[in-house]
N, C-alpha and C positions, 0 to 999 in steps of 0.2 A: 504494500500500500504506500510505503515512503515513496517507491520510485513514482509512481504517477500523482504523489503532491509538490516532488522538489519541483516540476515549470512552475507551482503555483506559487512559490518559496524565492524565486528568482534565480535557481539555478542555471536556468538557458544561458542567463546574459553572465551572469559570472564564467561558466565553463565552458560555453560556447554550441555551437549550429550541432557539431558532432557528439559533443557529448549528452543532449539534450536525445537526440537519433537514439542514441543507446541508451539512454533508463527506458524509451519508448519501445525499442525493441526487447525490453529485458521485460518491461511491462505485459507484452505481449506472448513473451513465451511460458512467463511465470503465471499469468492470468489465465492461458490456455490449458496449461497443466494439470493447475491447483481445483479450475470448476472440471477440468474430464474427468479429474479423479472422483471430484464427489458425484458429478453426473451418473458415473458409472457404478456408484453406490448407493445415492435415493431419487436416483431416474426424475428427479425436476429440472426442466429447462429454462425455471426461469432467472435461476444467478446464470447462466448461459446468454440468455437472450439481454440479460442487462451486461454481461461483459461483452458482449457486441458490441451494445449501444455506445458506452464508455469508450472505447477502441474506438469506435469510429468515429467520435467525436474527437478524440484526439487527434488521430491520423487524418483527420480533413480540414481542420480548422485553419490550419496555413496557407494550402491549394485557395481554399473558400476564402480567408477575408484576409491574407496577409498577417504582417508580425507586427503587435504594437496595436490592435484596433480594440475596441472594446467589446465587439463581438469574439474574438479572438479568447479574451481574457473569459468571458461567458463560456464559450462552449469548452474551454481547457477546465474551467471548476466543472461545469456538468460532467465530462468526460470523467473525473478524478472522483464526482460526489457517484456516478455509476458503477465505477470500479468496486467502491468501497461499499456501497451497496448490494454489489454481483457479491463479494467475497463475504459478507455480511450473510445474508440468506445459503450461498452455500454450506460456512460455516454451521447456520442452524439445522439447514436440512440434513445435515451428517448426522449430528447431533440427535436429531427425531429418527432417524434411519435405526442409527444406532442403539437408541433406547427401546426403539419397536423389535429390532431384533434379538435383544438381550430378553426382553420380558416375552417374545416368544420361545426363544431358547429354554425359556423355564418353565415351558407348561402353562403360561397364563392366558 
């Protein structure tokens, strides 16, 4: 979750075009991983379909309005508030996965 709030933290203009590139790319391999894993454990799609949304607010918002605009700045928090919502709801759906399994495990 850090890497998709350092843009919002000022790290782009501190570290630069390329470093900014790779917490986005680290973003996206660690966000893809993190909801397949639980995807493939309580079968909901929707921290999937919110880590979409997030990813793609991020990875368009430059093409679309440029660096520096205030649109820009909007859709980099939504991208980052999606993220942490995708990872939010996967985390609990484990969670319920988990506790539904346990308390079948036992006969209940």
């Amino acid at each position: 979750m850090l890497v998709a709030v350092l843009p919002l933290l000022g790290a782009s203009a501190l570290l630069g075009e390329t470093v900014e590139r790779g917490f986005l790319a680290v973003a996206v391999v660690m966000g893809t991983f993190s909801i397949g894993v639980g995807l493939r454990a309580h079968r909901q799609r929707a921290p999937a379909v919110l880590l979409l949304a997030g990813l793609a607010s991020l990875l368009a918002v430059r093409p679309l309005f440029g660096e520096g605009t205030l649109a820009e700045a909007l859709l980099v928090v939504t991208g980052a508030v999606l993220l942490v919502a995708a990872h939010w709801r996967n985390l609990r759906a484990g969670r319920v996965a988990a506790a539904s399994f346990a308390a079948s495990s036992l006969g209940r």
